[in-house]
C-alpha positions in Angstrom: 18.6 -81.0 -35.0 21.2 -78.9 -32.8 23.6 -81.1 -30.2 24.7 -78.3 -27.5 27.3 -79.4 -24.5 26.9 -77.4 -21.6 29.7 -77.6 -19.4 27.6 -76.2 -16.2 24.5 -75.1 -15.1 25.3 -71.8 -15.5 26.0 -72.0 -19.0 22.6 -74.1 -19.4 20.9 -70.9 -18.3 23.0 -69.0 -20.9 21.9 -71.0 -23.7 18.2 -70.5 -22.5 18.8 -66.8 -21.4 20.3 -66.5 -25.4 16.7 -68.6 -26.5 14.6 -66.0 -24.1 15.9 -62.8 -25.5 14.1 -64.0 -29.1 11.3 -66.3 -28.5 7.8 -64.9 -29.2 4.3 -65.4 -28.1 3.4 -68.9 -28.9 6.8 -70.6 -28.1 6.5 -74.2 -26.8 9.4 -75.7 -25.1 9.3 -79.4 -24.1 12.1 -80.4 -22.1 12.8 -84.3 -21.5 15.6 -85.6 -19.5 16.5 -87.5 -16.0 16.3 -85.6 -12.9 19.5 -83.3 -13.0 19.8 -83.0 -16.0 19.1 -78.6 -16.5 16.1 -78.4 -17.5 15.0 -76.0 -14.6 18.6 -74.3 -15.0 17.3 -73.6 -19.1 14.0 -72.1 -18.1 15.4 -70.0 -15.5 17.8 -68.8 -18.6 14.5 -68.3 -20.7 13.0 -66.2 -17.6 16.8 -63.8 -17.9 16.1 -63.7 -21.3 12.4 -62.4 -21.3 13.3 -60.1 -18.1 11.2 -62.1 -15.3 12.9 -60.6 -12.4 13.1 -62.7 -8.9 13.4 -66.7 -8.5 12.4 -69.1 -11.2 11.6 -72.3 -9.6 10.3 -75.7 -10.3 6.5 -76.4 -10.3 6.7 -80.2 -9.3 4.2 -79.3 -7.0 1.3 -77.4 -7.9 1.8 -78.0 -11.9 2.4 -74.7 -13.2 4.5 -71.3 -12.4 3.6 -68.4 -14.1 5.8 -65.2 -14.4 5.9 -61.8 -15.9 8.7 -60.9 -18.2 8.5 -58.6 -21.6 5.9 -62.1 -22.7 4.1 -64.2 -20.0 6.3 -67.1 -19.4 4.3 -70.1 -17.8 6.3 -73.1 -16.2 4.8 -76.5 -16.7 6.4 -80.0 -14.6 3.8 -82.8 -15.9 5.9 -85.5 -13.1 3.7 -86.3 -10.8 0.6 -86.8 -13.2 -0.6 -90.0 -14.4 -2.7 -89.2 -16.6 -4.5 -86.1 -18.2 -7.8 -85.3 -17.0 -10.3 -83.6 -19.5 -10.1 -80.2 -16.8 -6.2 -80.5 -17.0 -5.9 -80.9 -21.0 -8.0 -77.4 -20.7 -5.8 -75.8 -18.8 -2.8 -76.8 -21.2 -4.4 -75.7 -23.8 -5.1 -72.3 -22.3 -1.2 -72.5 -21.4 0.3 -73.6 -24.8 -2.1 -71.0 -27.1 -2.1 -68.3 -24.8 -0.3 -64.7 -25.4 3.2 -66.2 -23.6 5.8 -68.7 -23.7 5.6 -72.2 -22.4 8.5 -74.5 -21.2 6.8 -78.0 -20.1 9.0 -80.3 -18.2 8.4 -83.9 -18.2 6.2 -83.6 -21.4 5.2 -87.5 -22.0 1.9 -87.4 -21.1 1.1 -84.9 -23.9 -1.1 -85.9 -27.0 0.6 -85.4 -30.0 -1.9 -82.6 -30.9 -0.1 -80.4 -28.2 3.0 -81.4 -29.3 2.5 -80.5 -33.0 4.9 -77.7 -33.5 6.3 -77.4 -30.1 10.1 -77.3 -29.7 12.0 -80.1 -28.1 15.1 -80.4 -25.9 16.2 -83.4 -24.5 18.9 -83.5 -21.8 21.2 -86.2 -21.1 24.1 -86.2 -18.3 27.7 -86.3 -19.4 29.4 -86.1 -16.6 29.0 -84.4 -12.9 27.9 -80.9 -14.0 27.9 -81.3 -18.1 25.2 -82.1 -20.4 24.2 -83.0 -23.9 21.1 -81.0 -25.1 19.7 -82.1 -28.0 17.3 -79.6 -29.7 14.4 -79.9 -32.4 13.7 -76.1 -32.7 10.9 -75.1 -35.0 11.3 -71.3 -35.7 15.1 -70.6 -36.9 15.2 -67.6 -34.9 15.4 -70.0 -32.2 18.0 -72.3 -33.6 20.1 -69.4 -34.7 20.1 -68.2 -31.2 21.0 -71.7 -29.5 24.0 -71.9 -32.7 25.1 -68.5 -31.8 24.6 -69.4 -27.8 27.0 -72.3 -28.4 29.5 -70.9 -30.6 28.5 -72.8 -33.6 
């Protein structure tokens, strides 16, 4: 486990800029945390870091976003589901197995099958613009990159 303070949302998408630059095809990010809390402002750091150029928003609305960097990135916000449908789990799948990255917010939903051997971040709010990211991350490239981001 690495414990990162982020003093700001800008250094939020630092660290995940610093995470983009090495992750690889495969790369599961589940990001857990209240409303606020960065987890947007981190996958906008890993679009910077895998070169997706233009705006990286939230998909609280349609599900997923998908953008085009040196790997596909795809965007995941499971909020507003209740449940997972067989057609939906499908489409995870697709997502979390494919040839890109995937950063899921709001991952509860998920059966522990599609969590098996993703990486986790949970977010919790420190103060007005600081956070505590906590971070399970399974490939040490990645957790050598998020030490090195942090100044550990």
């Amino acid at each position: 486990m690495i414990e990162v303070v982020s003093a700001s949302p800008e250094e939020t998408v630092a660290l995940g800029r610093r995470l983009g630059a090495v992750v690889a095809a495969g790369d599961v990010f589940l990001l857990d945390g209240p409303f606020g809390a960065g987890k947007t402002h981190l996958v906008q750091g890993l679009a910077a870091g895998l070169g997706v150029e233009g705006a990286v928003t939230s998909p609280s609305f349609i599900l997923a976003n998908e953008y085009q960097g040196r790997l596909p990135l795809y965007h995941l916000d499971l909020f507003r589901l209740e449940r997972l449908d067989a057609a939906t789990l499908q489409t995870l799948e697709e997502y979390f197995y494919g040839d890109g990255v995937c950063a899921v917010e709001w991952p509860a939903l998920l059966p522990a099958e599609l969590r098996a051997g993703a990486n986790e971040l949970t977010f919790e709010l420190t103060g007005e613009e600081s956070r505590r990211i906590t971070a399970r991350l399974v490939a040490p490239r990645l957790a050598e990159a998020l030490r090195h981001a942090a100044g550990a």
